[in-house]
C-alpha positions as CSV (number, residue, x, y, z in Angstrom):
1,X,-4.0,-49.4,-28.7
2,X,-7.9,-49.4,-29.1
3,X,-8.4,-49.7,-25.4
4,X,-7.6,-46.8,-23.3
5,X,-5.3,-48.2,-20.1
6,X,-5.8,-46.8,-16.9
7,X,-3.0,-45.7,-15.0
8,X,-1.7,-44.6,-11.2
9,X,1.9,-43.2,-10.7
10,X,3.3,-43.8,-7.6
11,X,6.4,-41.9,-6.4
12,X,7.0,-39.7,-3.2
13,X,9.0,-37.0,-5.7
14,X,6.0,-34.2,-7.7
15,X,8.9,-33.6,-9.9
16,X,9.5,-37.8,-10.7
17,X,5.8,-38.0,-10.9
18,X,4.9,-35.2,-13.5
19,X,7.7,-36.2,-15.7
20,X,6.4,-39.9,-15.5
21,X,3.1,-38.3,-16.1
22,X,3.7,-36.1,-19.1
23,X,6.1,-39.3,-20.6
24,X,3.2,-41.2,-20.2
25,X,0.2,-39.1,-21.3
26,X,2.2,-38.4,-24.7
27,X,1.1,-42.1,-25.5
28,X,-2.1,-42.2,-27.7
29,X,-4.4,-44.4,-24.9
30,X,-2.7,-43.7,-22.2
31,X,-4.4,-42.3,-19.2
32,X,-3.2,-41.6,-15.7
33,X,-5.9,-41.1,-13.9
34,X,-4.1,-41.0,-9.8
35,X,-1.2,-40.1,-8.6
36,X,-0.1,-41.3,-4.7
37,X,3.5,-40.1,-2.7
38,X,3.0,-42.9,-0.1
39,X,2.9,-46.7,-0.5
40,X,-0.4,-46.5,1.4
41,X,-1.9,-44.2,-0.4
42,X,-1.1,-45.6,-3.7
43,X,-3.2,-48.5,-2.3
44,X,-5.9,-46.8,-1.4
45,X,-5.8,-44.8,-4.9
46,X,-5.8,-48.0,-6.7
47,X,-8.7,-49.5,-5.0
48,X,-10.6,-46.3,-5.6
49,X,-10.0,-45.6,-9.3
50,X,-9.3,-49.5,-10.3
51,X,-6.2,-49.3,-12.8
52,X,-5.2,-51.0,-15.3
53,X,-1.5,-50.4,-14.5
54,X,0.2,-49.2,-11.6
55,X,3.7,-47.9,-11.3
56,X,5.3,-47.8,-8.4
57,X,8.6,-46.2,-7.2
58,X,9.9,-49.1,-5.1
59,X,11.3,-46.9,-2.1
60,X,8.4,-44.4,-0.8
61,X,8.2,-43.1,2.8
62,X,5.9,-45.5,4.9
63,X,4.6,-48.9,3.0
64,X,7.5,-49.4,0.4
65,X,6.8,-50.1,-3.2
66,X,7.1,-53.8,-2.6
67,X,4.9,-54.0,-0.2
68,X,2.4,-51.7,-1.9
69,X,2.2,-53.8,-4.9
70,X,1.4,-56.9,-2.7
71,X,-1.6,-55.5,-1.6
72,X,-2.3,-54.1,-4.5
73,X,-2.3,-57.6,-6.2
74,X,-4.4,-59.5,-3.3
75,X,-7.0,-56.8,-3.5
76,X,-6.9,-56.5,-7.0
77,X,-5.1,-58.9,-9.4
78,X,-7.2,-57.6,-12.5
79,X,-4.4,-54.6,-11.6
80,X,-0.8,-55.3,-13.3
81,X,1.9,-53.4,-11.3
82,X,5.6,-52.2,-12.4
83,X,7.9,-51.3,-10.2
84,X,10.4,-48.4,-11.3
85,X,13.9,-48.1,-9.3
86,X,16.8,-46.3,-9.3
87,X,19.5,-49.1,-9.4
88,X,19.4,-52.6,-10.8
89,X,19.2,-54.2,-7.6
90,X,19.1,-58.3,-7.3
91,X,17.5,-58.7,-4.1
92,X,14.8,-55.7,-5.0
93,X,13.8,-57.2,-8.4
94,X,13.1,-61.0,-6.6
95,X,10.9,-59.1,-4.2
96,X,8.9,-57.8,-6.8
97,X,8.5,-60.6,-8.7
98,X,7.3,-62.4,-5.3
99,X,5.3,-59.6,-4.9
100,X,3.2,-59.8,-8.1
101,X,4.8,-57.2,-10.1
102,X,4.3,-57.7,-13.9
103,X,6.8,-55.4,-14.9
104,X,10.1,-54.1,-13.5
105,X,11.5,-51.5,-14.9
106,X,14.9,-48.9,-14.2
107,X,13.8,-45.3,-13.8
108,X,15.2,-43.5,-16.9
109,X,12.5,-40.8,-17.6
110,X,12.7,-40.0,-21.3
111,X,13.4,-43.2,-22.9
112,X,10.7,-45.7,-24.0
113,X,11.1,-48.4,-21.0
114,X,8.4,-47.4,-19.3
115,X,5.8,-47.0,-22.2
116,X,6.8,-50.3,-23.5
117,X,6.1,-51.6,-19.9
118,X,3.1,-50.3,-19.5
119,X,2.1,-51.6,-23.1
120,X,3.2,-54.8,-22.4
121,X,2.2,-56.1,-18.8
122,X,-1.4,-53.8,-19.8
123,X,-1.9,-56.9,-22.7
124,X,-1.1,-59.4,-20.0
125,X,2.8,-59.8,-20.8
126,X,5.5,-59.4,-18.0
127,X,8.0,-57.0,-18.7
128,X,11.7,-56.9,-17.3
129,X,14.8,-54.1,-17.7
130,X,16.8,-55.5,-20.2
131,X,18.7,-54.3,-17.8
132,X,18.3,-57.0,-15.5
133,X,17.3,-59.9,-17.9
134,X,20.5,-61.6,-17.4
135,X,20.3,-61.6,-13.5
136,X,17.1,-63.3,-14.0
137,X,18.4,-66.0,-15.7
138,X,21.5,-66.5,-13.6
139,X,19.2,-67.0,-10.3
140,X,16.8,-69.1,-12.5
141,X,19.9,-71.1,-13.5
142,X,20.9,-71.1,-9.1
143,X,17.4,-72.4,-8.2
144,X,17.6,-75.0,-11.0
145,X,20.5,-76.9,-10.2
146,X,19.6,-76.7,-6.2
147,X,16.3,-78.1,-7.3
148,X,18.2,-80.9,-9.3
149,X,20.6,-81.2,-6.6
150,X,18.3,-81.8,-3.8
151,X,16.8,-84.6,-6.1
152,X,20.5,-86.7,-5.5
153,X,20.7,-84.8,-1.9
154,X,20.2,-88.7,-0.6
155,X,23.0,-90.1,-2.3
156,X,26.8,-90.0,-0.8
157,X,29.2,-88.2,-3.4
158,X,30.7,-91.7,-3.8
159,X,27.1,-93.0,-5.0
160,X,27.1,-89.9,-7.3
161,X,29.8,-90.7,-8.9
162,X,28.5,-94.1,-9.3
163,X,25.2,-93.5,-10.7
164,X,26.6,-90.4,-13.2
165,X,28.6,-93.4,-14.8
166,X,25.4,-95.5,-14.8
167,X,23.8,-92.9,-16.8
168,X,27.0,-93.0,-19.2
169,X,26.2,-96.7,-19.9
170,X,29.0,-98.1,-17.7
171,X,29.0,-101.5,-16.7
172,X,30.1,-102.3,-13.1
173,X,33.1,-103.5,-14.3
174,X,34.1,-99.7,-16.1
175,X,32.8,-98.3,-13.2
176,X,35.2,-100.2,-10.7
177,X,38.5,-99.5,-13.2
178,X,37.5,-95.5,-13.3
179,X,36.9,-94.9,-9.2
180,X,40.0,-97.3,-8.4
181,X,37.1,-99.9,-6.6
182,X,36.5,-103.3,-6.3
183,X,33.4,-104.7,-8.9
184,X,31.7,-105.9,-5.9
185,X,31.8,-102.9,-4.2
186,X,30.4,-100.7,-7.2
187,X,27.2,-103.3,-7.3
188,X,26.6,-102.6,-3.6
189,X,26.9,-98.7,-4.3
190,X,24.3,-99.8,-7.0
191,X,22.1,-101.5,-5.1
192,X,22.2,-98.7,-2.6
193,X,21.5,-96.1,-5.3
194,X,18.3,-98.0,-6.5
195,X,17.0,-98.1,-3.1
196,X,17.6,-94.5,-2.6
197,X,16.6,-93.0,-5.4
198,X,13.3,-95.7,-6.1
199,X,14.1,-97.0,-8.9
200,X,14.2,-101.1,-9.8
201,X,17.2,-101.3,-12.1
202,X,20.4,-99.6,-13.7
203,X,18.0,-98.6,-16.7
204,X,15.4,-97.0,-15.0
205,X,18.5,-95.1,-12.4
206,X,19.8,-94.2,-16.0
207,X,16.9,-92.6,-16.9
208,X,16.5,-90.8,-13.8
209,X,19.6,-89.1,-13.9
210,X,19.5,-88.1,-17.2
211,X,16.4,-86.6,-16.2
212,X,17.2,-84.7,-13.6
213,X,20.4,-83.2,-15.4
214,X,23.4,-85.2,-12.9
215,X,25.6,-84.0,-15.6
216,X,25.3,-80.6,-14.6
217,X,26.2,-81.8,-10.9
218,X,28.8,-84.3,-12.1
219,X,30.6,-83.2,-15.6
220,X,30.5,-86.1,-18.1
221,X,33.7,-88.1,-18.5
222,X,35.0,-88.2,-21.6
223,X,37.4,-91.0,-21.2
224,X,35.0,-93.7,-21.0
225,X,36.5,-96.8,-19.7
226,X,35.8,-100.4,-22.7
227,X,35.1,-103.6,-21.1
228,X,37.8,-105.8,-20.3
């Protein structure tokens, strides 16, 4: 790296901190230049010396690591933070990354985690444990499907139903034969649906469910029903 990166180490251990230190400092361009054993004084540290990176151990005495790197990022968002822990924790990584940590990273002193960490969040990347990736994308999955969900939240399950066969391409009539209803009733369900969801007709409710994924609340059915 051409650029020499800036660096504060944050961890309440001397022993934890000079072996992040000396991992650290064997990297050509790599310069720590504070260390801090509180979460208030790696604050004040990194408003004095300005860092490129910061790495904080997310439990410390006092102001934890989560809360350290919030202030660190209000005061100073030119500053990319990574928090190192002990255990992959699920609630822990969601507050960092609410926090404004660019990197998150499980404390294995020796291996080249950290380095590619710091290497990565100091170009402007985020950089996350493999470690952790898939826990990540499990709760990105969660939030997903609420947020689709809350889209239909309006609807009855019966209208659900209803409109994840209007997205199939079911006429009223196919509809009626698969939910054991009366036609009539399945256009009034319709009607309803439209109203609900602000839509003008069983096209444009088509296209808004396909949209907003209902076949990931309502699984297609295969067994689609022919006109009679």
């Amino acid at each position: 790296m051409s650029k020499t990166v800036r660096i504060l180490i944050a961890d309440d251990h001397a022993v934890v901190r000079a072996g992040l230190r000396a991992l650290l400092e064997r990297r050509a361009g790599f310069q720590v230049v504070a260390e801090a054993d509180t979460g208030e004084e790696a604050v004040a540290k990194a408003v004095e010396f300005k860092p490129d990176v910061a790495v904080l151990d997310v439990r410390m005495p006092g102001l934890s690591g989560i809360e350290a790197c919030r202030k660190i990022t209000e005061q100073m968002p030119e500053c990319r933070v990574v928090i190192l822990t002990s255990y992959a924790e699920d609630e822990l990584l969601f507050a960092a990354i609410r926090a404004g940590a660019a990197g998150y990273v499980l404390k294995r002193i020796g291996d080249n985690d950290l380095i590619q960490a710091v290497e990565r969040v100091s170009s402007g990347e985020n950089m996350l444990d493999p470690a952790m990736t898939s826990v990540v994308f499990t709760e990105m999955r969660k939030q997903s499907m609420a947020q689709q969900g809350s889209v239909f939240s309006g609807l009855t399950p019966q209208e659900l139903a209803v409109l994840a066969y209007v997205a199939q391409g079911l006429t009223n009539r196919q509809i009626a034969v698969k939910l054991y209803l009366g036609e009539g009733t399945v256009r009034n369900y319709v009607s309803s649906i439209l109203s609900k969801i602000g839509v003008s007709n069983r096209a444009e409710a088509a296209a808004f469910a396909v949209k907003h994924n209902i076949h990931e609340l309502v699984p297609p059915d295969d067994d689609t029903a022919h006109p009679g």
